[in-house]
LONU-130573 format. One record per residue: residue in one letter; x, y, z of N, C-alpha, C in turn. Coordinates in pm, whole numbers. Layout:
<rs>
[r A; [X; Y; Z]; [X; Y; Z]; [X; Y; Z]]
...
</rs>
This chain:
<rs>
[r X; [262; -316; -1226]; [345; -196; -1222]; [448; -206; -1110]]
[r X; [417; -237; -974]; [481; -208; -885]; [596; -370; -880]]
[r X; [579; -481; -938]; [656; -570; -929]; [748; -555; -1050]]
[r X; [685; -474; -1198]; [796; -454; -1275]; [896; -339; -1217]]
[r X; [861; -238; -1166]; [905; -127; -1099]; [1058; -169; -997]]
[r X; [980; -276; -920]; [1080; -358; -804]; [1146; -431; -864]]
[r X; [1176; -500; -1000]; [1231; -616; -1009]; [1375; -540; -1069]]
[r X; [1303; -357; -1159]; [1391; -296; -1215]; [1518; -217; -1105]]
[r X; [1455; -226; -1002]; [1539; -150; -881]; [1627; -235; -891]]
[r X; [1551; -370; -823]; [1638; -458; -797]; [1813; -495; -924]]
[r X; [1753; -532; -1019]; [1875; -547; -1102]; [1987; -418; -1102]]
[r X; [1909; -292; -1116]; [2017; -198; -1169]; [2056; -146; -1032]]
[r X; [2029; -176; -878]; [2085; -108; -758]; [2109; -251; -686]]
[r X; [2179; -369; -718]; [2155; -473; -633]; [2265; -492; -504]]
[r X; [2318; -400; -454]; [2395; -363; -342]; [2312; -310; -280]]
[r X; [2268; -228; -297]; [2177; -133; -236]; [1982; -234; -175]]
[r X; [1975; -296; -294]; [1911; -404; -267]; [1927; -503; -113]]
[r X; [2058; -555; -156]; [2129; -601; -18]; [2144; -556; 126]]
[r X; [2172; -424; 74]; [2148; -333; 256]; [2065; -317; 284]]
[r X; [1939; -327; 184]; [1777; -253; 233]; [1712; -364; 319]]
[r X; [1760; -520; 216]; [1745; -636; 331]; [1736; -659; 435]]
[r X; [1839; -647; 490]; [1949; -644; 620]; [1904; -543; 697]]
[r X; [1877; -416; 636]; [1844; -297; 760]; [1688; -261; 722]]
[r X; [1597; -365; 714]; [1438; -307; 747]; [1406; -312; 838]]
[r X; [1439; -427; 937]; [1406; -447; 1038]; [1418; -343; 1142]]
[r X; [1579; -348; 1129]; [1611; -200; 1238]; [1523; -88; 1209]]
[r X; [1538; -67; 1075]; [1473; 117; 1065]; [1298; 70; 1062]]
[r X; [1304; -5; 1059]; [1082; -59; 1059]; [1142; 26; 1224]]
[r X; [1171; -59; 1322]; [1160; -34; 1463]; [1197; 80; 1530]]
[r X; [1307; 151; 1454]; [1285; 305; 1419]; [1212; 393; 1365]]
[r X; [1149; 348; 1311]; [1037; 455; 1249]; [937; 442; 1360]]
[r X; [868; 299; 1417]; [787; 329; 1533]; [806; 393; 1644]]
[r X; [976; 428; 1661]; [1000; 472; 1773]; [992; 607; 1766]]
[r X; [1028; 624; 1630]; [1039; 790; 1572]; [834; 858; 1610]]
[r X; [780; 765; 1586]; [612; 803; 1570]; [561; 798; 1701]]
[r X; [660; 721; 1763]; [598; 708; 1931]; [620; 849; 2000]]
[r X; [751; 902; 1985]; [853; 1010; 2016]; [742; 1162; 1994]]
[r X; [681; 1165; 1876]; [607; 1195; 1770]; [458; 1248; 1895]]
[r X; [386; 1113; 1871]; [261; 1124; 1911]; [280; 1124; 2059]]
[r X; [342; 1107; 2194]; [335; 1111; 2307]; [310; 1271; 2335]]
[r X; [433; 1343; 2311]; [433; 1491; 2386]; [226; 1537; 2286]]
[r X; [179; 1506; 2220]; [54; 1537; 2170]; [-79; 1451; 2270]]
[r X; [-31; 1360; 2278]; [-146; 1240; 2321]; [-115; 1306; 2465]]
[r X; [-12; 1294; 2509]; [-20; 1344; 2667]; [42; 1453; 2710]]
[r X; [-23; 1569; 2663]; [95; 1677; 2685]; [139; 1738; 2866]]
[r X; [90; 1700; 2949]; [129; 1688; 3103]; [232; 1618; 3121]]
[r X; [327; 1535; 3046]; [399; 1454; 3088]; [559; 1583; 3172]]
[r X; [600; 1530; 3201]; [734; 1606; 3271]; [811; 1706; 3157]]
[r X; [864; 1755; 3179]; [935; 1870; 3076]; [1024; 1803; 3032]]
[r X; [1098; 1730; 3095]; [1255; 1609; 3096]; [1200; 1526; 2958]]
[r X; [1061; 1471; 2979]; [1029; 1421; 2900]; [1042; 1461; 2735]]
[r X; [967; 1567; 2762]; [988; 1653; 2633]; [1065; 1679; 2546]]
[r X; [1197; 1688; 2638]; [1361; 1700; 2614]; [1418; 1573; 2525]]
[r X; [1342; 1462; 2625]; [1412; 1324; 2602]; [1390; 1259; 2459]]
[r X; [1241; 1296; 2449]; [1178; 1275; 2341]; [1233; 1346; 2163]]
[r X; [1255; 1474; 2231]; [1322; 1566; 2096]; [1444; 1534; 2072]]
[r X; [1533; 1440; 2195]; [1642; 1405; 2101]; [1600; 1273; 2040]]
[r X; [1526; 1166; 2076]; [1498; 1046; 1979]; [1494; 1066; 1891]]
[r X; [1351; 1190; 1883]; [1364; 1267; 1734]; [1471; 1277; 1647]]
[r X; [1558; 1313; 1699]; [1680; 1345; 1611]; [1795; 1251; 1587]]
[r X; [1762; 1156; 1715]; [1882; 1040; 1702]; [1832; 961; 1580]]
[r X; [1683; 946; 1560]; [1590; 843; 1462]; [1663; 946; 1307]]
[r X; [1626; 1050; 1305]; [1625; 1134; 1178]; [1826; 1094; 1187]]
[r X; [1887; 1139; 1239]; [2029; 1107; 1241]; [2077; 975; 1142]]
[r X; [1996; 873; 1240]; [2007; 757; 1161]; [1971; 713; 1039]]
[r X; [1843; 775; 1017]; [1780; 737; 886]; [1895; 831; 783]]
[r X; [1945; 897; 788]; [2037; 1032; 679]; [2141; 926; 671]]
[r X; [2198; 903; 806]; [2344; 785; 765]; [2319; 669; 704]]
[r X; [2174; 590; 707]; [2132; 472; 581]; [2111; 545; 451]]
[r X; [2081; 648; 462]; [2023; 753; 283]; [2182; 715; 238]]
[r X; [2267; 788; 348]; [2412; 842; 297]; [2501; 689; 244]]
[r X; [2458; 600; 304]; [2523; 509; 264]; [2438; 408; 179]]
[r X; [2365; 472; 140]; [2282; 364; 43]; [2340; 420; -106]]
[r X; [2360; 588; -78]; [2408; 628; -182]; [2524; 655; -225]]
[r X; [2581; 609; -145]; [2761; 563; -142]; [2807; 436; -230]]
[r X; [2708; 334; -190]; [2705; 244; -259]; [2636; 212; -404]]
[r X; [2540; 275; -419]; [2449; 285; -532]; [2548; 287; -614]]
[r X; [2511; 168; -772]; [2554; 177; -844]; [2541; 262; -960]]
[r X; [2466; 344; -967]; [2334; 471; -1029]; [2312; 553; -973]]
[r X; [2396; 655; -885]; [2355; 738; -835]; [2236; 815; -818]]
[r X; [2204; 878; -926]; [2136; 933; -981]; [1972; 846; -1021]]
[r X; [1978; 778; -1040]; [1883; 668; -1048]; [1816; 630; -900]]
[r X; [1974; 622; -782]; [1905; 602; -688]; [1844; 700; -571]]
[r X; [1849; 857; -638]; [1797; 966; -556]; [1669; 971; -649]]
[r X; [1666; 907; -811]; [1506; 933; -866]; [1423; 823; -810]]
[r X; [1463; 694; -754]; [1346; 632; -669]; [1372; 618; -584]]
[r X; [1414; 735; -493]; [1412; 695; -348]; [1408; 879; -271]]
[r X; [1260; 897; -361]; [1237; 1052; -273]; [1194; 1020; -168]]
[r X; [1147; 973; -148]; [1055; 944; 29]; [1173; 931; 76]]
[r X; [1309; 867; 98]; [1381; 857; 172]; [1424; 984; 152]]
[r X; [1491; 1065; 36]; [1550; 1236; 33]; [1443; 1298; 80]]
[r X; [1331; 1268; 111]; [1212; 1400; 146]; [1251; 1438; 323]]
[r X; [1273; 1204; 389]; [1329; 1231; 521]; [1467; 1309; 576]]
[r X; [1568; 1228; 489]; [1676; 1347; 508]; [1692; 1545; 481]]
[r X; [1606; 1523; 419]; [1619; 1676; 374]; [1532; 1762; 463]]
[r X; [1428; 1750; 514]; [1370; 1796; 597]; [1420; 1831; 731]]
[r X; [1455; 1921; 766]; [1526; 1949; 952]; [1431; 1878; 1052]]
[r X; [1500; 1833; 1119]; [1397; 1798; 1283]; [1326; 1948; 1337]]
[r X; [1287; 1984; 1283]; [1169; 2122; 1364]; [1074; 2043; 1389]]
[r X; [1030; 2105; 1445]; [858; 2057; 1495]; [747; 2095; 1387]]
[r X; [769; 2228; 1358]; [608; 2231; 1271]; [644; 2142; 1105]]
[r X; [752; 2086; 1095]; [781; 1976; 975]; [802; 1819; 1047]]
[r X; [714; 1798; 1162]; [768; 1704; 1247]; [670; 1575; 1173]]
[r X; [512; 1654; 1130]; [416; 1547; 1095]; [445; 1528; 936]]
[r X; [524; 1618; 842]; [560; 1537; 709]; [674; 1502; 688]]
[r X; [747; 1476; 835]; [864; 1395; 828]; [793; 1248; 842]]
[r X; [713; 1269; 930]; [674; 1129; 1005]; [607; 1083; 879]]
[r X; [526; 1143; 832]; [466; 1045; 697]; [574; 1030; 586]]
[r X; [671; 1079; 543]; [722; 1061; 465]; [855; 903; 522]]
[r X; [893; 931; 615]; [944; 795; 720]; [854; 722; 667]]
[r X; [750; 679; 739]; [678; 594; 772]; [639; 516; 599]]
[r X; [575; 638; 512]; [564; 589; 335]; [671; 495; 293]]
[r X; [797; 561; 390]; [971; 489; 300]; [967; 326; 369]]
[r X; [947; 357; 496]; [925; 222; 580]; [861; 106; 490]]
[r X; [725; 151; 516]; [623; 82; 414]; [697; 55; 268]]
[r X; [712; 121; 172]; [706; 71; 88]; [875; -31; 80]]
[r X; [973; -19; 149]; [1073; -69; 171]; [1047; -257; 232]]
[r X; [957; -219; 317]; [911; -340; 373]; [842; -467; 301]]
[r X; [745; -366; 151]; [631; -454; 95]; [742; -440; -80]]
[r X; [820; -422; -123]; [927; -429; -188]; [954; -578; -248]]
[r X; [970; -649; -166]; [980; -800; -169]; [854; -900; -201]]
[r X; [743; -825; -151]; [634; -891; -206]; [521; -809; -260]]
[r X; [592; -787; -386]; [473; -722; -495]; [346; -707; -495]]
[r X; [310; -869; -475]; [168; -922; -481]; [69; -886; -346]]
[r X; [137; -821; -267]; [59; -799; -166]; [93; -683; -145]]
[r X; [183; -609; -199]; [199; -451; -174]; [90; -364; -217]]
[r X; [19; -429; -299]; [-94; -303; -334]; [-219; -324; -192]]
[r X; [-219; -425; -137]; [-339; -409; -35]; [-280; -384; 87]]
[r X; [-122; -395; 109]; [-52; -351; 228]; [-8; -201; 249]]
[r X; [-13; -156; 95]; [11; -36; 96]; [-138; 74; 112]]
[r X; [-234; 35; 86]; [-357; 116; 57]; [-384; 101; 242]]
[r X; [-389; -15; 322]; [-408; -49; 414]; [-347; 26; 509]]
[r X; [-211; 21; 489]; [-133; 126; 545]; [-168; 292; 558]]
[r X; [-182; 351; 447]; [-177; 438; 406]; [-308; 498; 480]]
[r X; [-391; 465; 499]; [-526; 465; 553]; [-537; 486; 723]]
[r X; [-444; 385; 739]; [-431; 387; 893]; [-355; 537; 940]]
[r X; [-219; 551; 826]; [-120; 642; 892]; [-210; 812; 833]]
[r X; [-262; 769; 776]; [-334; 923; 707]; [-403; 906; 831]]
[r X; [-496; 852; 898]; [-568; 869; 1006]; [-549; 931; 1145]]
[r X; [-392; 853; 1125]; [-329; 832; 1275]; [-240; 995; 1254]]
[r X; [-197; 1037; 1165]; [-136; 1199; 1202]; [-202; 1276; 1159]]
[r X; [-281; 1276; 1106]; [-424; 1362; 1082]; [-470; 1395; 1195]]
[r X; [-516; 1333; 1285]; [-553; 1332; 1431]; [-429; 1361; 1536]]
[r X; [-299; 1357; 1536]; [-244; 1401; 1580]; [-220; 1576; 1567]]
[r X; [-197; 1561; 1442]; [-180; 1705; 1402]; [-306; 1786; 1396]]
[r X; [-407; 1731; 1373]; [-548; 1833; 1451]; [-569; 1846; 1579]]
[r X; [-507; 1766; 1658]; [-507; 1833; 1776]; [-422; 1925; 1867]]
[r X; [-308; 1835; 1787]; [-155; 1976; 1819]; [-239; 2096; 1798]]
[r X; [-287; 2135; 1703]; [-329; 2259; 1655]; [-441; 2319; 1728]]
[r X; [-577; 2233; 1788]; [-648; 2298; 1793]; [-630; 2289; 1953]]
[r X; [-553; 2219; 2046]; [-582; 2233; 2194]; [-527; 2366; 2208]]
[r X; [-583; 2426; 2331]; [-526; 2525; 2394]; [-607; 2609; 2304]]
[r X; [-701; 2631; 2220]; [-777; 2733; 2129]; [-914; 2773; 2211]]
[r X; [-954; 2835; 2274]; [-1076; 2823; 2368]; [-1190; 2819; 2302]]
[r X; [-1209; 2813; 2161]; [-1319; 2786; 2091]; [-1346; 2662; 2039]]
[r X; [-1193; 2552; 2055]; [-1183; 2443; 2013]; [-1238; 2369; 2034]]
[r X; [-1312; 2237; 1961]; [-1423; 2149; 2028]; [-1278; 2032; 1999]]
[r X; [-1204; 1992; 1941]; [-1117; 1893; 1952]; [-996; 1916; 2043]]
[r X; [-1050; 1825; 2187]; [-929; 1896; 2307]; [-869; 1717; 2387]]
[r X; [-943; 1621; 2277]; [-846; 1490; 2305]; [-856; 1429; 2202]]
[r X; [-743; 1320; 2193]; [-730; 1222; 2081]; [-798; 1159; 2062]]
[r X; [-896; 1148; 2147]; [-1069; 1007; 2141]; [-1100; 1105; 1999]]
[r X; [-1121; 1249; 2048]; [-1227; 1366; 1989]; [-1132; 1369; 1811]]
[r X; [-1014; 1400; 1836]; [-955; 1428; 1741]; [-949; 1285; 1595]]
[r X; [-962; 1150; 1688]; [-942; 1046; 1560]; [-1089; 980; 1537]]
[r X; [-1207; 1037; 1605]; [-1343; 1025; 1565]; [-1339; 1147; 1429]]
[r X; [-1259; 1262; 1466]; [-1279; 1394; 1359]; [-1260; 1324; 1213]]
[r X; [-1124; 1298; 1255]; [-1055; 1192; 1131]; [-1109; 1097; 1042]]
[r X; [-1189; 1005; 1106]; [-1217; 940; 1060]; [-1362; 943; 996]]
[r X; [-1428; 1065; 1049]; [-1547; 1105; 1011]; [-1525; 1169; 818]]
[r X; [-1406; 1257; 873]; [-1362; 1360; 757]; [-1317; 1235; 628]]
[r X; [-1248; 1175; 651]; [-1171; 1115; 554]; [-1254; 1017; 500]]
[r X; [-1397; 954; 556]; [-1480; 880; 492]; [-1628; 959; 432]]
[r X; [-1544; 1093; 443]; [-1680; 1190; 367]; [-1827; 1188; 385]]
[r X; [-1822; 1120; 539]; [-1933; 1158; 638]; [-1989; 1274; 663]]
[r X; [-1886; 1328; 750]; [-1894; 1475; 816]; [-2005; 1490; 875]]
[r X; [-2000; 1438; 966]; [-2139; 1443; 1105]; [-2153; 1628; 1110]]
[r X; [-2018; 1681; 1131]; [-2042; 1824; 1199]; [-2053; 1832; 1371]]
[r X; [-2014; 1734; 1420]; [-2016; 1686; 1530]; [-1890; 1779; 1635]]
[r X; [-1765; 1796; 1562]; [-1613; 1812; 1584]; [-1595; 1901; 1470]]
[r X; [-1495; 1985; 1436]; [-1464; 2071; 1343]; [-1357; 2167; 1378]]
[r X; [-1226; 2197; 1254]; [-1128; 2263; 1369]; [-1154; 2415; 1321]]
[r X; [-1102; 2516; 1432]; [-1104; 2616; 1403]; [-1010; 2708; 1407]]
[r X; [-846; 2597; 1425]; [-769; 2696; 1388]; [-729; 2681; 1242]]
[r X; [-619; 2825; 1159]; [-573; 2788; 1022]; [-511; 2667; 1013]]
[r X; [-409; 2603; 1134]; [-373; 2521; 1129]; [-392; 2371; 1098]]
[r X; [-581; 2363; 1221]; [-670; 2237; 1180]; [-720; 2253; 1063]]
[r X; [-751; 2388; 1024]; [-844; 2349; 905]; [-701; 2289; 782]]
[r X; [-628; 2386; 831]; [-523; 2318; 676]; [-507; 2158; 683]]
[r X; [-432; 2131; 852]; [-492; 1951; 807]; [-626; 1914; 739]]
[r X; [-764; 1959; 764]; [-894; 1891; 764]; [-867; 1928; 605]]
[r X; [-847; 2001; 519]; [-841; 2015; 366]; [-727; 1855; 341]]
[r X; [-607; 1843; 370]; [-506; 1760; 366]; [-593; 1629; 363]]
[r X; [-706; 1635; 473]; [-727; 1433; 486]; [-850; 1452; 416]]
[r X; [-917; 1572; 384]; [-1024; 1591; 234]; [-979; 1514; 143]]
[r X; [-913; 1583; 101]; [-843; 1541; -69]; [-801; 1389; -22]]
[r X; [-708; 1375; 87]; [-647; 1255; 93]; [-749; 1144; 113]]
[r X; [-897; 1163; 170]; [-934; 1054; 182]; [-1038; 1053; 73]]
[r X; [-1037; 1141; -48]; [-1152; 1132; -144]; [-1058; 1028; -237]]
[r X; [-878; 1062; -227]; [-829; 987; -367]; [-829; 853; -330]]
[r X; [-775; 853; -163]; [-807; 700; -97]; [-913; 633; -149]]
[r X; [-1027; 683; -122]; [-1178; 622; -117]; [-1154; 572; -334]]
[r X; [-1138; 680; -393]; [-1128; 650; -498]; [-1046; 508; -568]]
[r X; [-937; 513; -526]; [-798; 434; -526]; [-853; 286; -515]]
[r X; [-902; 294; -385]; [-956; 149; -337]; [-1085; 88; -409]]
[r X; [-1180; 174; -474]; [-1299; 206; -548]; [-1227; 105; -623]]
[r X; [-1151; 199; -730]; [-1084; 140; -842]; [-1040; 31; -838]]
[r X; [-959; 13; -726]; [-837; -136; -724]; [-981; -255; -684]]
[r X; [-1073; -245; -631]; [-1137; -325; -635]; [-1218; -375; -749]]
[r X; [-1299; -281; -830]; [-1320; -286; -944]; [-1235; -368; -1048]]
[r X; [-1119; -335; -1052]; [-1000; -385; -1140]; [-983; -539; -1103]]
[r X; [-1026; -578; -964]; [-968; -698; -912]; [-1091; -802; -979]]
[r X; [-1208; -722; -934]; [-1382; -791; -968]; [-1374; -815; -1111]]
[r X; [-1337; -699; -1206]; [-1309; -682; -1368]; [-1220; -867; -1377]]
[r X; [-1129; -839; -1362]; [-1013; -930; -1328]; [-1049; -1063; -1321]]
[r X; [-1130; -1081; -1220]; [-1204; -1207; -1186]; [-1294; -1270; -1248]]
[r X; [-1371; -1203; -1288]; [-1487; -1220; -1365]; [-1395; -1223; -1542]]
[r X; [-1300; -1177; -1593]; [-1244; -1227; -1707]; [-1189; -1332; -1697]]
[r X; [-1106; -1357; -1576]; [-1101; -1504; -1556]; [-1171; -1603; -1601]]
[r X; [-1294; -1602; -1527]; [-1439; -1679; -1497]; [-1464; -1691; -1654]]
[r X; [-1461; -1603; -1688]; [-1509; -1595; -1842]; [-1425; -1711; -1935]]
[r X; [-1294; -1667; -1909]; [-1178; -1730; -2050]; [-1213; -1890; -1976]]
[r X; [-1258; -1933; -1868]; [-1259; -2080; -1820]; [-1343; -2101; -1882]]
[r X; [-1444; -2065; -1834]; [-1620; -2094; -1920]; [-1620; -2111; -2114]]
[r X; [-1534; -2008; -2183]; [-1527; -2042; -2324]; [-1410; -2133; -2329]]
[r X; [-1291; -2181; -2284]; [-1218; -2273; -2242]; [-1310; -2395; -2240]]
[r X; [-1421; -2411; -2151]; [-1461; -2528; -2127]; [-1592; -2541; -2248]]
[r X; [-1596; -2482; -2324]; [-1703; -2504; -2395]; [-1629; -2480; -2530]]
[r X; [-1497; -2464; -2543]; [-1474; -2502; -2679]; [-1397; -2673; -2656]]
[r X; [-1366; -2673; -2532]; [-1346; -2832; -2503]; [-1516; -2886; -2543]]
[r X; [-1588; -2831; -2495]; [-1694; -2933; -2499]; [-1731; -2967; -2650]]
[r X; [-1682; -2842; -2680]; [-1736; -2859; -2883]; [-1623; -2973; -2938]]
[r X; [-1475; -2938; -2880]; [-1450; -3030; -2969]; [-1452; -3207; -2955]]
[r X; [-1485; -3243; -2789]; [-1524; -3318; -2739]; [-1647; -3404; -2843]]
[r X; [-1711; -3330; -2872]; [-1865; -3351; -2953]; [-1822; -3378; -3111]]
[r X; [-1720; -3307; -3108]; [-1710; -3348; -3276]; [-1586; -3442; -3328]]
[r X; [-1553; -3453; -3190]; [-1473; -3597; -3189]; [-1530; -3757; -3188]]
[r X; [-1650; -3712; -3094]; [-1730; -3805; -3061]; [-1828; -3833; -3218]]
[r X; [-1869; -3727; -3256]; [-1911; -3765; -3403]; [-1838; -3801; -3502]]
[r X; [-1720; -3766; -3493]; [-1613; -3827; -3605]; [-1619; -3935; -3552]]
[r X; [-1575; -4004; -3425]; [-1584; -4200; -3439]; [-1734; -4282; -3440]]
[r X; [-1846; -4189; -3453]; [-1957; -4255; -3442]; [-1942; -4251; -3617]]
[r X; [-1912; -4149; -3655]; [-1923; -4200; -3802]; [-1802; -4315; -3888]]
[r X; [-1704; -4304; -3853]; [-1620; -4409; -3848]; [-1640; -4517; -3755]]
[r X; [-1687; -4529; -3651]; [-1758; -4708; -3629]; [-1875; -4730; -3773]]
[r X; [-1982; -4635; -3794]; [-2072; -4707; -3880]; [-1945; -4699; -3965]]
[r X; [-1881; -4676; -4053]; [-1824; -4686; -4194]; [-1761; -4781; -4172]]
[r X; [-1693; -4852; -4101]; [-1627; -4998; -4055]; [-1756; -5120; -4053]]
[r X; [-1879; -5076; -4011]; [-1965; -5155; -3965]; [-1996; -5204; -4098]]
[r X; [-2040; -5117; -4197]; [-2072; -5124; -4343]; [-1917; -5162; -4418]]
[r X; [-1828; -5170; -4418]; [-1715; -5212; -4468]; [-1785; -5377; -4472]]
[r X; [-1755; -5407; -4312]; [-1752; -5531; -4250]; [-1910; -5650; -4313]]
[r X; [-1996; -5549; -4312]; [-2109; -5599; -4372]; [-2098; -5623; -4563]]
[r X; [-1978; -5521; -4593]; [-1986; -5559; -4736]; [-1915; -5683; -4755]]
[r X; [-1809; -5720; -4687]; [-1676; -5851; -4682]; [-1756; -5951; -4617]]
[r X; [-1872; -5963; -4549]; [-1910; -6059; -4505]; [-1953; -6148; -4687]]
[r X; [-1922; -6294; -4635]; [-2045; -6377; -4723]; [-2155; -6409; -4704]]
[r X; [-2266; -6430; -4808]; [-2349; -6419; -4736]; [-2386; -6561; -4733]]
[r X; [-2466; -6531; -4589]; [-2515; -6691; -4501]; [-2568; -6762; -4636]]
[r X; [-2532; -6909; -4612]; [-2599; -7024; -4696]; [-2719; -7036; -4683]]
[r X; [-2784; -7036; -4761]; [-2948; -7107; -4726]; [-2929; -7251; -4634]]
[r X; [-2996; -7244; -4559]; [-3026; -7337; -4436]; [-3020; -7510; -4497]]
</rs>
């Protein structure tokens, strides 16, 4: 799916193809900077106020930039329209304002465009780079954003990022010690978000492994009747010249003369 998907981009947007080349690198190293920008004022919220400041414009210089690659990807697009129907993750980033309480489904929606922009080129490994991914970054702002929410709550038991990406990772592998738990509307609305997200995960990967084992094992199979209809016809080749040596042998025995008496 995803290499017929890419090969179809590729032909009908191949300008656009060309720039995505050329500018992954930069915007890959923008998007980390955008997530760094992101998770600091959370991971350390004591830092200087300046900081704070400094940080909210990266924010916006990163989002700035990513709108002027949207804008000119679709300047160039030969399909306009074609190229805003596969390329929502990039319209989800532009369209979204730099606010803060849309700060964590900017960052995943970045980060999705990153990713799948990056693994684009190699099909064959996009399905385990992408599940891989996806896993980490569901983890990694899940835990950010449960703790944005629940510090400063005086009932809150998640009041650091150790606390908050043990929560995470408890929740999303459908553990649930009960150990950590949020109690504002805010945490709980993430803790529903990496519910669902880590039941379809868990599922997803279920499946794609299954499919791969299925896969393998039909392999294994078409070799094995492969090698045993070689072996049959091997065998009935071998009996066709055993019966044609005797029928030569008996030819040869009929054309002989026979020996003289002594």
């Amino acid at each position: 799916m995803f290499t017929k998907n890419s090969t179809a981009r590729d032909e009908r947007l191949p300008r656009v193809s060309a720039w995505e080349r050329v500018s992954d690198l930069p915007l890959t190293i923008l998007a980390i900077v955008f997530l760094l920008a992101y998770a600091i004022p959370i991971i350390f919220p004591d830092i200087p106020r300046r900081w704070h400041t400094i940080l909210d414009y990266v924010d916006l210089a990163v989002w700035a930039l990513f709108t002027v690659d949207y804008v000119r990807r679709l300047v160039i697009a030969e399909e306009k329209w074609y190229f805003v129907r596969t390329h929502l993750l990039d319209l989800a980033v532009v369209v979204l304002p730099p606010l803060r309480p849309l700060r964590l489904v900017r960052s995943a929606a970045l980060l999705f465009s990153v990713v799948d922009r990056r693994t684009r080129a190699h099909p064959r490994r996009k399905m385990a780079i992408l599940v891989g991914t996806t896993a980490v970054i569901l983890l990694f702002l899940s835990a950010l954003a449960a703790l944005d929410a629940e510090r400063g709550n005086p009932d809150a038991q998640i009041q650091s990022f150790g606390d908050a990406l043990w929560w995470a990772i408890v929740t999303v592998s459908t553990v649930g010690y009960g150990d950590y738990f949020p109690v504002t509307v805010e945490g709980r609305l993430v803790a529903m978000t990496l519910m669902f997200g880590g039941v379809g995960l868990i599922g997803f990967i279920t499946a794609s492994v299954t499919s791969w084992v299925v896969e393998k094992l039909s392999k294994a199979d078409k070799v094995a009747d492969d090698t045993h209809d070689n072996v049959d016809l091997l065998l009935r080749e071998v009996r066709q010249l055993r019966d044609e040596v005797a029928e030569l042998r008996a030819e040869v025995g009929r054309r002989m003369p026979p020996a003289s008496p002594g």
